[in-house]
KOLTORSE-171440 format. One record per residue (C-alpha): residue in three letters; x, z, y. Coordinates in steps of 0.02 Angstrom, whole numbers, padded with zeros to 5 digits, always signed. Each point is the difference from the previous one (the first is absolute). Layout:
REM residues N
alaXZY ...
END
This chain:
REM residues 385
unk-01528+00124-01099 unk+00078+00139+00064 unk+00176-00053-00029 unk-00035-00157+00054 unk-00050+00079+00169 unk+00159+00119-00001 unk+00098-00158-00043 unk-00065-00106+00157 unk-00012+00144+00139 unk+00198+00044-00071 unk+00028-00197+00042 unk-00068+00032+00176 unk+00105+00152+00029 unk+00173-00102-00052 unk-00056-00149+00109 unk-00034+00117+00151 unk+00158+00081-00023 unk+00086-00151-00011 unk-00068-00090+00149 unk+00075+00162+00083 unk+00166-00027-00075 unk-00021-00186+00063 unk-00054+00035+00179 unk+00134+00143-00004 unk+00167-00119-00040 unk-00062-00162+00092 unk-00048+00104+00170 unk+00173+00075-00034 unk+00109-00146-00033 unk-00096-00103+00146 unk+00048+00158+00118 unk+00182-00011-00061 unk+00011-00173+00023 unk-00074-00013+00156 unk+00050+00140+00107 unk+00159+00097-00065 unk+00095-00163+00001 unk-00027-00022+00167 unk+00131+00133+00064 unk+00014+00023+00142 unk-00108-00108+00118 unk+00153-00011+00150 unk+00162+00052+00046 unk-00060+00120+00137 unk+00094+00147+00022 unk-00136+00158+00039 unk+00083+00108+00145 unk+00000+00193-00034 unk+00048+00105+00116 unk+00023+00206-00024 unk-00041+00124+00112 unk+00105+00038+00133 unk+00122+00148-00042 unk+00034+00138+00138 unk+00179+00023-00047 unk+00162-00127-00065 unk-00033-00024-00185 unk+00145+00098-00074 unk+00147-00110-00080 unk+00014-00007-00190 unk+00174+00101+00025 unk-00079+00118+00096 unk-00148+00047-00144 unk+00125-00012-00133 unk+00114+00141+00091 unk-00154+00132+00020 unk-00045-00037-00168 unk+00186-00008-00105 unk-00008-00172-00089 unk+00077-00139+00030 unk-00090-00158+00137 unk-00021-00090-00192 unk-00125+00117-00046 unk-00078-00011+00155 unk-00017-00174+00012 unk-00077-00016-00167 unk-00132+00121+00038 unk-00047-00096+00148 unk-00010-00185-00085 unk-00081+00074-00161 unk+00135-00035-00099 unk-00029+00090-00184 unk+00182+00072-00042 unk-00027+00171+00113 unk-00034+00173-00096 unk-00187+00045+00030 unk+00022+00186+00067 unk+00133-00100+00129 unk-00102-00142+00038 unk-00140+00135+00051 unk+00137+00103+00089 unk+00062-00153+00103 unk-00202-00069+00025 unk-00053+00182+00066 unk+00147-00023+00132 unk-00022-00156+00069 unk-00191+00045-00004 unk+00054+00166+00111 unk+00101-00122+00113 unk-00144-00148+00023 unk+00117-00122-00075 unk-00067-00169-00060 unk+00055-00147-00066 unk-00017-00151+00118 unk-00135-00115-00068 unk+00025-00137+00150 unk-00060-00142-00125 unk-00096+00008-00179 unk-00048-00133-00123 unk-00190-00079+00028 unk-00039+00084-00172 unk-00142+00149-00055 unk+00108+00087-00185 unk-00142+00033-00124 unk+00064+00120-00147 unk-00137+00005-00135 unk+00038+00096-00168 unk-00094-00141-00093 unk-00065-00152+00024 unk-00116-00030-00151 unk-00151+00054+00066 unk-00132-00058+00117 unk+00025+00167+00098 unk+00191-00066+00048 unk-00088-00169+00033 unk-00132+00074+00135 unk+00154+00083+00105 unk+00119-00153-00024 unk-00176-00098+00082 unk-00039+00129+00122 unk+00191-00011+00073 unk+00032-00188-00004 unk-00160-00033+00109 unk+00032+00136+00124 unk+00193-00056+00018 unk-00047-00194-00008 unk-00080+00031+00183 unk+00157+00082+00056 unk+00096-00146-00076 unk+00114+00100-00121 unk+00070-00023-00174 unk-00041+00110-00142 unk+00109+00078-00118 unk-00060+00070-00166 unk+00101+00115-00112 unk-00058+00085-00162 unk+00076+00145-00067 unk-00058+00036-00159 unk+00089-00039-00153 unk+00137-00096+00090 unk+00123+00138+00019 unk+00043+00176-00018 unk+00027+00040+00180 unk-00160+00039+00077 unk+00071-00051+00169 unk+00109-00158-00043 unk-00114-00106+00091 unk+00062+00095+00187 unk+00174-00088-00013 unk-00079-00173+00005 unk-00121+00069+00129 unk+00129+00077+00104 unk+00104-00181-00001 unk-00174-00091+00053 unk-00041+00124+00145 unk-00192-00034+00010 unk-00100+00052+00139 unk-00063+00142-00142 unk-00050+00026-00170 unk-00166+00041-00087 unk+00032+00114-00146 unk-00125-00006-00137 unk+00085+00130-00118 unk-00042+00146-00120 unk+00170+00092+00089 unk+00098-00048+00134 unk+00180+00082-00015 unk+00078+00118+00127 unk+00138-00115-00005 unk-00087-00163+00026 unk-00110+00098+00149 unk+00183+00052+00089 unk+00077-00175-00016 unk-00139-00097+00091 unk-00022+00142+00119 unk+00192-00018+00033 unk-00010-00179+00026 unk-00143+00019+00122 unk-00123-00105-00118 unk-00156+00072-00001 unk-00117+00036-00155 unk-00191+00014-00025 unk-00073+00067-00191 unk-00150-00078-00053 unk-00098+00099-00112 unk+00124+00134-00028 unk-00008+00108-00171 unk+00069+00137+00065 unk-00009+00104+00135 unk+00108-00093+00148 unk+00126+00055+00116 unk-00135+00057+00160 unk+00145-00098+00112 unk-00051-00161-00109 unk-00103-00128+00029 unk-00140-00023-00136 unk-00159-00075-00007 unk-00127+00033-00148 unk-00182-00017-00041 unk-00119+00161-00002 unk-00003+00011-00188 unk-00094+00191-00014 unk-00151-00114+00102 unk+00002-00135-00115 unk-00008+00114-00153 unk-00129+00102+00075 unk-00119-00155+00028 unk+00016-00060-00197 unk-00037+00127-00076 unk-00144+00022+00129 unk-00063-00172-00035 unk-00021+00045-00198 unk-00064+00178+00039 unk-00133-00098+00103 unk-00014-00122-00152 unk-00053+00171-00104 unk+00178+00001-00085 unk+00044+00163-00047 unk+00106-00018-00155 unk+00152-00098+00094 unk+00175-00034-00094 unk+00130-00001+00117 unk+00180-00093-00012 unk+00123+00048+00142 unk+00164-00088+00058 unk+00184+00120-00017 unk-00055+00161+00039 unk+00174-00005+00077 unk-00079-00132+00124 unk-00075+00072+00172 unk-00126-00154-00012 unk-00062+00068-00162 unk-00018+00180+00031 unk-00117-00064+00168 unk-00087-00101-00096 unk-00047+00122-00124 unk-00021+00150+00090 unk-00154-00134+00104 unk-00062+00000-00175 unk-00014+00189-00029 unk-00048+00034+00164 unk-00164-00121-00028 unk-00028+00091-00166 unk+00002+00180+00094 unk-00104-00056+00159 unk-00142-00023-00137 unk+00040+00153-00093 unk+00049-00078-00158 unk+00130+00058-00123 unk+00150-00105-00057 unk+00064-00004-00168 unk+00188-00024+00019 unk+00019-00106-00155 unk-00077-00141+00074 unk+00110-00030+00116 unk+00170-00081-00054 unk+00156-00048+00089 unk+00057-00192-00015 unk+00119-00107+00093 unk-00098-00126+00101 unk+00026-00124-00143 unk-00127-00101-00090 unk+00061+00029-00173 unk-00009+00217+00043 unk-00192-00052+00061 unk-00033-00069-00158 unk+00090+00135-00109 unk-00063+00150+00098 unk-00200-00075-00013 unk+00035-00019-00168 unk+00015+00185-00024 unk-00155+00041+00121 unk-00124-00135-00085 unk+00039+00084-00173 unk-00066+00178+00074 unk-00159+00063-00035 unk-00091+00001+00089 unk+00086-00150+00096 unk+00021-00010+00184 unk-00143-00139+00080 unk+00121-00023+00118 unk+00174+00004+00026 unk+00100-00018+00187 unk+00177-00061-00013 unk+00158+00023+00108 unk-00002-00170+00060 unk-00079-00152-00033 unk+00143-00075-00148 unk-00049+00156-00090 unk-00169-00035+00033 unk+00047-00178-00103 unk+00050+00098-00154 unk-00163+00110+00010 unk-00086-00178-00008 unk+00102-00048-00153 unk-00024+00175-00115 unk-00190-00019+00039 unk-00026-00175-00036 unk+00110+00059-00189 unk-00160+00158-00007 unk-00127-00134+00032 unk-00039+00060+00142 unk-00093-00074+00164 unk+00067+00020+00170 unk-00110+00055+00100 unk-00138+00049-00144 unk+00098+00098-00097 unk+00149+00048+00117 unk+00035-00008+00176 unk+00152-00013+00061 unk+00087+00018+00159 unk+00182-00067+00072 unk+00091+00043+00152 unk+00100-00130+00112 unk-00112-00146+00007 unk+00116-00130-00047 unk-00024-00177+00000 unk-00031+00008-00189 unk-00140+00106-00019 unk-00138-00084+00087 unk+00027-00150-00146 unk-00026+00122-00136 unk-00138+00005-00130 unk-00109+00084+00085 unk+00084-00005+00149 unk+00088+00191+00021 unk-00074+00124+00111 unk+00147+00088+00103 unk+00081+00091+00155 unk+00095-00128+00113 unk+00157+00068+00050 unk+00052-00108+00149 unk+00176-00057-00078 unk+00024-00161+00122 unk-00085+00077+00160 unk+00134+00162-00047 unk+00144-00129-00013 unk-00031-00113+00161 unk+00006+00173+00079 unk+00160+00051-00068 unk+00050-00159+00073 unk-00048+00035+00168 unk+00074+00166-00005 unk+00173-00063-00018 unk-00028-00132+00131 unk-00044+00158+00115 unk+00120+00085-00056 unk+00098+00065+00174 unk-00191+00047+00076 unk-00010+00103-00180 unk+00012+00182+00109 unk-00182-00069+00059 unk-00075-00051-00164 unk-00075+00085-00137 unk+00148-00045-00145 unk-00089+00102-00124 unk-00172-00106-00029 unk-00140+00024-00124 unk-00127-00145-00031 unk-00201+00024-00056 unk-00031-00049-00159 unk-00173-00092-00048 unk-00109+00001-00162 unk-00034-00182-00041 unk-00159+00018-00107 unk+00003-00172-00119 unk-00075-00016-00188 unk+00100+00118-00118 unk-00101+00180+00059 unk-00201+00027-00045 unk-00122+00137-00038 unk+00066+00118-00132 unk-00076-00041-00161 unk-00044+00204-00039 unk-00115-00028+00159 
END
């Protein structure tokens, strides 16, 4: 009988997670089909205009003299072309910086450049839905370009951007290059991060969500939940999003006085299969965690997986908590308790940044979102209680 039961509630977990899969791929490829092949929506050409300069702009003859190289190299750095040196393109970039020169941007294409490092995921999805809606009411195309895997440049992707001349570019990226940074700048194109891993450029334009919040109220919802024994899987520790996620964590464990034991906390990579292999580990411990909180909500799928393979039941046995909130998780089995990061809200503002761009000396360009704890079916009462 028991078997039988561990047979059938197995079934259930493989039909939830396919119904995910399902919803996943046909929300996808109805997106695809219906609103990237709609580029762009006119012909319009958006006017930009600079800000007035309080002296001639200097001729290209006249920076190449002060700096010794030839008007070539000058005119390369200015229209982002790739052949230039980097210690000269930063030499020529810091003096026509020092001498308010600017490329002329009189006309640019209708279009919003999206550069994604994948596009597998529902994550990539959420931005991609988050940007097409906010730059469907301006009436402008999208372009989407992913980097990973297709080549060993990290910044082949600015030569095709550079040709296009958006009105700017959202960069979704684990590093944006020096070089990539200096030919946009050069061509006047301007650049928002979303999400950034690193620590950005303080002249940059980023936006992010409040990540130490949202892993301060998780791990305060299963403290609350008399959790005390909590397994922990990160993101990269090499990630800024990670290490604010899990210092939130620590700093709940602290404000109630309680000691952590290192081991149970693990790095992964925001993948589902890592989820799975890293609960693995923690579910064989003994005593096992009752609960675990994941970097994000497709490791929070894999946590789902290795207990469903222990027999175990979410939330009787385990709790578990995601982070992100994306579209998949409310349809899981139970339905998965997690921290909404506001992905599309962060992307339609990213949008309207670059449409703002010239009033940008007036904005804040460096933006940080609240995060939310969506409380749904996967967290309950510690079973030690």
């Amino acid at each position: 009988m028991a078997t039988l039961k561990h047979r059938s509630r197995r079934l259930r977990h493989h039909k939830q997670q396919l119904l995910c899969i399902i919803l996943f791929r046909s929300f996808f490829e109805n997106f695809i089909s219906t609103r990237m092949c709609s580029m762009p929506y006119h012909t319009h050409i958006r006017q930009f205009t600079s800000p007035a300069r309080s002296k001639r702009r200097p001729t290209l003859t006249e920076v190449a003299s002060q700096l010794d190289v030839s008007v070539a190299t000058v005119s390369k750095v200015i229209n982002g072309k790739p052949d230039v040196a980097d210690s000269t393109r930063s030499r020529v970039q810091a003096a026509l910086d020092a001498m308010n020169y600017a490329k002329s941007r009189s006309t640019t294409s209708p279009l919003i450049d999206v550069v994604l490092e994948r596009l597998d995921n529902v994550w990539g999805l959420e931005v991609i839905i988050g940007v097409e809606r906010s730059a469907r009411k301006h009436r402008l195309g999208v372009v989407i370009t992913e980097t990973r895997g297709v080549s060993d440049d990290p910044s082949f992707w600015v030569d095709a951007c550079v040709e296009r001349n958006p009105i700017g570019v959202i960069l979704v990226l684990s590093d944006l290059t020096k070089d990539a940074a200096q030919r946009l700048t050069a061509r006047n194109i301007p650049y928002v991060l979303l999400d950034p891993s690193g620590d950005p450029d303080p002249d940059s334009a980023s936006i992010r969500a409040d990540n130490w919040s949202g892993g301060l109220a998780g791990t305060r919802h299963l403290l609350d939940l008399g959790h005390t024994n909590i397994g922990v899987i990160t993101g990269p520790s090499s990630m800024l999003c990670s290490q604010a996620r899990l210092a939130g964590h620590l700093a709940a464990m602290a404000e109630r006085g309680l000691a952590v034991d290192e081991s149970m906390i693990m790095e992964g990579d925001f993948t589902t299969t890592c989820g799975r292999d890293l609960a693995m580990k923690l579910l064989k411990r003994t005593p096992r965690p009752t609960a675990i909180v994941a970097g994000n909500d497709l490791e929070a799928m894999g946590v789902y997986d290795a207990a469903h393979t222990f027999n175990l039941r979410i939330p009787d046995d385990l709790s578990v908590i995601g982070f992100d909130d994306v579209q998949t998780s409310a349809y899981m089995g139970p339905p998965l308790t997690t921290v909404r990061q506001p992905i599309r809200e962060m992307s339609s503002e990213a949008v309207d940044l670059l449409l703002r761009w010239d009033e940008r000396d007036t904005l804040m360009t460096n933006l940080t979102l609240p995060t939310t704890l969506i409380v749904r079916g996967s967290t309950a009462p510690s079973p030690d209680e």
